[in-house]
C-alpha positions in Angstrom: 6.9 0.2 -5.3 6.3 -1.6 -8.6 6.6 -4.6 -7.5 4.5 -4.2 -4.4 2.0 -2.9 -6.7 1.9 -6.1 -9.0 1.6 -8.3 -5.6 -1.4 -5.9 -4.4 -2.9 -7.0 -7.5 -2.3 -10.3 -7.7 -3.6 -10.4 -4.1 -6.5 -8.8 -5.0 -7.4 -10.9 -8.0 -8.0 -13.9 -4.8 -11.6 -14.2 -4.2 -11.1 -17.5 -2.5 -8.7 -17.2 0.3 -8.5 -20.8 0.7 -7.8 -21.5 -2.7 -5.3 -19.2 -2.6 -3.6 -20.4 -0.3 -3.1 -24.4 -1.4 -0.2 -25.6 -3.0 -0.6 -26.4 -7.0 -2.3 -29.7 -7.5 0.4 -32.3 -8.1 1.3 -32.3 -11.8 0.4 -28.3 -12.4 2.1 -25.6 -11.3 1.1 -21.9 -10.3 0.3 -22.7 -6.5 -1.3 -19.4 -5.5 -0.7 -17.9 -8.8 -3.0 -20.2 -10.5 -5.6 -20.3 -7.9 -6.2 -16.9 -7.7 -6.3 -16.6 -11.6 -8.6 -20.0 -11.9 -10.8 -17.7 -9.5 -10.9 -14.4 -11.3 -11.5 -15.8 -14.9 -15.2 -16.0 -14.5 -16.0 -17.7 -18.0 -12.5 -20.0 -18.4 -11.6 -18.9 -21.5 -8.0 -18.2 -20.1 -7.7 -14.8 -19.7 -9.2 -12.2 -17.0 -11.1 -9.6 -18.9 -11.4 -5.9 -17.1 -14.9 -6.9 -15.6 -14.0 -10.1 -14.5 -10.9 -8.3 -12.7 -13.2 -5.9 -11.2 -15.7 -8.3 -10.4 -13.1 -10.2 -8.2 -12.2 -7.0 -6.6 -15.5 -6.1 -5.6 -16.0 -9.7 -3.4 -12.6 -9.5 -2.4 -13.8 -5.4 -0.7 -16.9 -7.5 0.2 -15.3 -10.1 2.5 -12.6 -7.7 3.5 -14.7 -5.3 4.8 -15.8 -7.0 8.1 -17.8 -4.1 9.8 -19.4 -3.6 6.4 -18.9 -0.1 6.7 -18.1 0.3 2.9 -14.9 1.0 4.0 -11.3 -1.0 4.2 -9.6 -0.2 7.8 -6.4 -1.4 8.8 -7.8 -4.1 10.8 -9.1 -5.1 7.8 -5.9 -5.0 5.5 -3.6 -8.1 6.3 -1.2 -6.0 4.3 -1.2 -3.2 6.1 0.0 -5.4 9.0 -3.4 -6.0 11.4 -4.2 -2.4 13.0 -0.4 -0.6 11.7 -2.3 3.2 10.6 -1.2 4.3 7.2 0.9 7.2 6.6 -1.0 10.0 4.8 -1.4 9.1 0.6 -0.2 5.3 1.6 3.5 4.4 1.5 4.9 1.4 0.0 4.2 -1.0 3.2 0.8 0.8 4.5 -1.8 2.1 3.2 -1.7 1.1 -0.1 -4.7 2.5 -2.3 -5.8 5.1 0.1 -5.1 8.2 -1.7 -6.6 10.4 0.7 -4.6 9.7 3.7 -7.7 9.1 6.1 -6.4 5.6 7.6 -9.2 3.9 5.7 -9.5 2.5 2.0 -13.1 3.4 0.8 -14.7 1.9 -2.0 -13.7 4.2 -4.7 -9.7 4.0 -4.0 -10.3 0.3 -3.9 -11.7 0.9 -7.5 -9.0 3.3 -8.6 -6.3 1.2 -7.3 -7.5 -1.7 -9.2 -7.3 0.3 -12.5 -4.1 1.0 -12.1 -3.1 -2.5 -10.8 -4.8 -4.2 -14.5 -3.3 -1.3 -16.4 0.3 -2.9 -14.9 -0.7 -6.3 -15.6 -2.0 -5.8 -18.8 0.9 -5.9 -20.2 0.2 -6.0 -23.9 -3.1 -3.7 -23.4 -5.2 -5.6 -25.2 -8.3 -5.6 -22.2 -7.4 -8.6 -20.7 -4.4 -10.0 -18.6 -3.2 -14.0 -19.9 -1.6 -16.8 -17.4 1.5 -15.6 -19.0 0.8 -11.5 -18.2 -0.1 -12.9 -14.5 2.9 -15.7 -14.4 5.2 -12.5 -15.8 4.2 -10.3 -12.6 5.0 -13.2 -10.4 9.0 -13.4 -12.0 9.2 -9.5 -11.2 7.8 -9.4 -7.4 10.3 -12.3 -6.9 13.3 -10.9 -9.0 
């Protein structure tokens, strides 16, 4: 569940889905990693400060929510696997972040997961998350 956790987050930190999904640019690495941190960190100073987390987060909810219902279905989760309803609280496959079982993710769960998802990456919890915080959650989804 940790781990699916730090990938939720890392997800979420894409604003840019096309970005996110191109390959590194030949002579940098990260691929999606990168992209989706390049994205979040508003200012380029090399890190992703809280608001600039949450500030991804929010357009992310913004393009996700197709209907623009101020709501997340699971239409509108690719993670929850395109219409799949989640069990009650969210399990670790579906449903992630909507803690009151309702088969939707409202704005508010979006916004408490993503506390919890920069508390995890924040690893040092000094109010921002580094390349190497971000680059660190990346070695644990894939260990």
């Amino acid at each position: 569940m940790h781990k699916l956790l730090i990938a939720t987050a890392v997800a979420a930190l894409s604003v840019g889905v096309a970005a996110a999904q191109t390959g590194p640019t030949p002579g940098q690495g990260g691929g999606r990693f990168a992209a989706m941190f390049a994205a979040a960190d508003a200012n380029h100073d090399g890190t992703i400060t809280r608001a600039e987390f949450d500030a991804a987060r929010a357009a992310r909810f913004t393009q996700m929510d197709a209907d623009h219902n101020g709501s997340l279905s699971a239409s509108e989760m690719p993670h929850w696997g395109g219409g799949a309803q989640p069990a009650a609280g969210g399990d670790a496959q579906h449903g992630r972040g909507d803690a009151n079982g309702d088969g939707t993710v409202s704005r508010a769960e979006w916004d408490a997961e993503g506390a919890r998802m920069f508390s995890r990456l924040d690893t040092d919890n000094n109010g921002s998350i580094t390349q190497a915080e971000l680059q660190a959650a990346q070695q644990r989804i894939q260990h």
